[in-house]
MIFITI-666410 format. One record per atom (N, C-alpha, C): x, y, z. Coordinates in steps of 0.1 Angstrom, whole numbers, plus 5000, padded with zeros to 4 digits. Layout:
BEGIN
XYZ;...
This chain:
BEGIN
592093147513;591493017513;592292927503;592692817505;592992717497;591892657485;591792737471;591092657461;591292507461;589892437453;589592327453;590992267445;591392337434;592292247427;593892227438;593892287448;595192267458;594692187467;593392177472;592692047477;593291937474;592891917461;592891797448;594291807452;595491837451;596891807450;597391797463;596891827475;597391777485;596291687493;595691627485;594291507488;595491407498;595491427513;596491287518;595791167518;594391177517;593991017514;594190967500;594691037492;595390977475;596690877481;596490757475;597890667471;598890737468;599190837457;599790917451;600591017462;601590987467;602391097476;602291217468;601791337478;601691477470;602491507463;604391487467;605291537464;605191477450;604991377445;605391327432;603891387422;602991447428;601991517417;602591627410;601991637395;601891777390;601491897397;602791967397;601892127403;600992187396;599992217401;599092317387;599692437385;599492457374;600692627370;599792757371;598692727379;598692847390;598492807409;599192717409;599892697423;599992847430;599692837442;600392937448;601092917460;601992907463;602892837474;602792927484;602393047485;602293177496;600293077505;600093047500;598992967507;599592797519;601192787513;601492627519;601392657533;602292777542;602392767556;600792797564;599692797562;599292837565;599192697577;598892587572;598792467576;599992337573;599992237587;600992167583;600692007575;599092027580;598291947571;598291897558;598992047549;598992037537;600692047531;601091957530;602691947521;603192007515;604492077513;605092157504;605592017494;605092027480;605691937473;607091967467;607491827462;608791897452;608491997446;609692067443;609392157427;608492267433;608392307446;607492437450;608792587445;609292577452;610592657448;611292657440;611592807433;612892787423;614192847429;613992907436;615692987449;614992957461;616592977467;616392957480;616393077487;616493177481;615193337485;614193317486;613893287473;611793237476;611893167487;612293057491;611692987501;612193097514;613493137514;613493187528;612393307527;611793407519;610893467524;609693377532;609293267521;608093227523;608493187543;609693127542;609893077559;609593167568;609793267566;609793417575;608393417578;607793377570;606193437574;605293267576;606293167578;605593027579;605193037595;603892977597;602892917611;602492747607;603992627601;603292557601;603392467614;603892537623;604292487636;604192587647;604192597661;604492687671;605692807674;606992707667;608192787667;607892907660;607592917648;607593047640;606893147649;605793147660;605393267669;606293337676;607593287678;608793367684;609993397681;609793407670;611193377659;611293517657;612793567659;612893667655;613393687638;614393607630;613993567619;614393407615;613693367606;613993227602;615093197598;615593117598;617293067596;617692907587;617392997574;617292897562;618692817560;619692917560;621192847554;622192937549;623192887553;624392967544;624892907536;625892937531;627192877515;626692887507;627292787500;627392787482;626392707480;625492827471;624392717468;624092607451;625492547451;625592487443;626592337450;626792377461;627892287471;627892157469;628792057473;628991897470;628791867482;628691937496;628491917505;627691997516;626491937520;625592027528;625691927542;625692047548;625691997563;624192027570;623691897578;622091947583;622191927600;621792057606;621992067622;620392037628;619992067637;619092027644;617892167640;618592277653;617892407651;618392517652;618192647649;618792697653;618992747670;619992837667;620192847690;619993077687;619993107697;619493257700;620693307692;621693267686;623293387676;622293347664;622193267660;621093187647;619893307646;618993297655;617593347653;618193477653;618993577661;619093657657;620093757644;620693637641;621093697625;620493607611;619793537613;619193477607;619693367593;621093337603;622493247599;622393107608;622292977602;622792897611;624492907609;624392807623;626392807629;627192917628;626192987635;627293117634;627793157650;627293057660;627993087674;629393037673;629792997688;630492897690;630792797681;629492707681;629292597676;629792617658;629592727654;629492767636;630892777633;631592827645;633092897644;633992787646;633292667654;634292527654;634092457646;632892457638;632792387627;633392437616;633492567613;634292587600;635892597602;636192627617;637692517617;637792407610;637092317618;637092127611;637092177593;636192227594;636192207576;637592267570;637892337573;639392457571;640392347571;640492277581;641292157588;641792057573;640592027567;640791947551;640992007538;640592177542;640692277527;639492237524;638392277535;636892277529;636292447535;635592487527;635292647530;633192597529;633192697535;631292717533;631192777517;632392887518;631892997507;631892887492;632792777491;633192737484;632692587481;632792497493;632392357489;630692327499;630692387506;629192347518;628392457517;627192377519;625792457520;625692407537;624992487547;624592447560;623192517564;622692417568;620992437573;620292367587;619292377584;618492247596;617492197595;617492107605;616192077599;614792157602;614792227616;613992327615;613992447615;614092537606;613992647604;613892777616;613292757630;612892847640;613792767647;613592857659;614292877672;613492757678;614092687690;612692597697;613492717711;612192717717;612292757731;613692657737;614692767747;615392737751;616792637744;616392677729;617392537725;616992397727;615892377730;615992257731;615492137720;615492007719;615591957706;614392007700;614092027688;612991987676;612191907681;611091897684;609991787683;609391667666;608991607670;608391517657;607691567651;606791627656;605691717651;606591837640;607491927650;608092037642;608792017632;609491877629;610191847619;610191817608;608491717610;607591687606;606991847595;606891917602;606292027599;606992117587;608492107590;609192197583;610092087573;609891957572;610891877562;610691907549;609591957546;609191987525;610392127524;610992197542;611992277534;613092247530;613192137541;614892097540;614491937527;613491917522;613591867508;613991907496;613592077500;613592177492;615192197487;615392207502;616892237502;617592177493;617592037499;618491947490;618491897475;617091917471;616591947460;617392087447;617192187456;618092297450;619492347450;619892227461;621692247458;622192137456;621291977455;621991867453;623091867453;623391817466;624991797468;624691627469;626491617471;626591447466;626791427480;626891487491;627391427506;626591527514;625691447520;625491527532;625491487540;626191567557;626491517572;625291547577;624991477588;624191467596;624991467608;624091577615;624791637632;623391657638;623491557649;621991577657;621291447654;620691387664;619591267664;618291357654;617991457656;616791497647;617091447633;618591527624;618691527615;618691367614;619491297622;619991167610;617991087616;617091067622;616291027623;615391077612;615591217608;614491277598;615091267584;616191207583;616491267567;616991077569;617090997576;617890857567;617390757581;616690797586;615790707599;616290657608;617790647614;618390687622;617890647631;617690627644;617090627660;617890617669;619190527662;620290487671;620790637676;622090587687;622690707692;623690787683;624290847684;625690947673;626190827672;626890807689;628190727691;628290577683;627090557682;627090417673;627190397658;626790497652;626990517639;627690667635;628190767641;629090817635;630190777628;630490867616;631790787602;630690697596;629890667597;629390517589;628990627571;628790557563;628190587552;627090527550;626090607548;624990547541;624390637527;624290527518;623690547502;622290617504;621790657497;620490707498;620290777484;619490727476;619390847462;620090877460;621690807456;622290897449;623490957455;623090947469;623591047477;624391027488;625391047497;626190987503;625991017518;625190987526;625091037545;625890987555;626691107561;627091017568;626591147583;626291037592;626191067609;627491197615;627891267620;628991287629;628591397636;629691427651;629291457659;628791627654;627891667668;627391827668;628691887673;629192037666;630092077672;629992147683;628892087693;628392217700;628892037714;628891937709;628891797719;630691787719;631491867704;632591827711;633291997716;632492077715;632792197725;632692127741;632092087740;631792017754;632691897760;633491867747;634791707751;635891797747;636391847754;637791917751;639291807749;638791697752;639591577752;640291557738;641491537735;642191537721;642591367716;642691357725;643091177728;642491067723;642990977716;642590927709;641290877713;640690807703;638990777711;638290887713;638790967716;637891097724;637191137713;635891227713;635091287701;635391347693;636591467693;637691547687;638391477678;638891357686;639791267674;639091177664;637791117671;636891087663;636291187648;636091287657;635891407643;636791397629;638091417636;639191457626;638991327621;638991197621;638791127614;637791107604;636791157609;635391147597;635791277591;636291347593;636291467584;636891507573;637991357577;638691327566;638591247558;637491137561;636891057554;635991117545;635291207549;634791347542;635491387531;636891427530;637091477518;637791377515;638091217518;638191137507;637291137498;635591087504;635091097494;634791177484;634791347495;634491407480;635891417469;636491417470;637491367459;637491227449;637091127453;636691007450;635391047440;634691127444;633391187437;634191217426;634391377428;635391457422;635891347405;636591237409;637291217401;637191087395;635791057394;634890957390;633691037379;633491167387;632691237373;633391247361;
């Protein structure tokens, strides 16, 4: 059962957004998935082990009833750069790695492409943690459901850039609604923080086209824009 004093801290009729309350320092965070009702606030986690156990055994959504395991993130978890995907797909749920299909093996090309590594400069996640039946997108509700992890996330590896791949991500993390094609490469500020839109590598497995304009060439461009910035970071700290 959720005690009265974790009532009190995730009260959603308070003015006070939960995330910005004091945790009580006997919080117990093994009580948050039970329900999606109740908010994972800042500051629940200190690693991103803790939280991936806690994911493994999260019901605050449907997805987690068929999940073979939860699929929190790979890289460096101190990275300048995290990348956020949609969901995971059936290579994901079953090693319990995003981008590690197809889609994970073209993406760490592109990154290789500028002298960017996972092990080294990126953290990569999603926004929801489970498998959706069939691959198919994340719902509002599910995103809804699992964003205090990917707060979590970004909270524990603060990076200064992070891409957005997928209408979920850029809708759930910088409000987004538009399509890729209209705002990929764009920059947007946020906290501190640098977002930018670009394509899913799983949309340009699917444009095999190299030519200019095409999604491929589009890529290589933002990807390079990419490590202008982070060097411009780099050498401004």
């Amino acid at each position: 059962m959720v005690n009265e004093e974790q009532i009190s801290l995730f009260d959603l009729g308070s003015s006070e957004p939960a995330a910005l309350k004091e945790i009580p320092k006997d919080f117990d965070p093994d009580l948050i998935p039970t329900t999606a009702k109740i908010p994972i606030p800042i500051g629940t986690y200190q690693t991103m082990e803790q939280m991936g156990k806690h994911c493994n055994h999260c019901h605050r959504c449907d997805l987690g009833a068929n999940r073979t395991h939860a699929v929190v993130g790979r890289g460096n978890l101190n990275a300048p750069i995290m990348i956020v995907g949609e969901g995971p797909g059936q290579t994901e749920d079953e090693t319990g790695l995003p981008f590690v299909g197809k889609s994970g093996q073209l993406l760490d090309k592109i990154l290789e492409s500028v002298k960017l590594t996972v092990e080294e400069n990126v953290f990569i996640c999603n926004v929801v943690k489970c498998r959706p039946p069939e691959n198919r997108t994340p719902t509002t509700d599910e995103a809804e459901a699992c964003k205090g992890y990917l707060l979590e996330q970004i909270r524990l590896v603060d990076p200064k850039i992070i891409l957005l791949t997928g209408a979920t991500a850029m809708k759930n993390l910088v409000g987004i609604k538009q399509g890729i094609t209209k705002v990929r490469g764009q920059w947007i500020e946020r906290d501190g923080r640098m977002y930018m839109p670009i394509f899913h590598p799983a949309y340009l497995l699917r444009n095999q086209s190299r030519d200019q304009g095409s999604p491929k060439w589009l890529m290589w461009q933002d990807i390079q824009a990419v490590r202008s910035k982070l060097d411009e970071i780099r050498a401004e700290s």
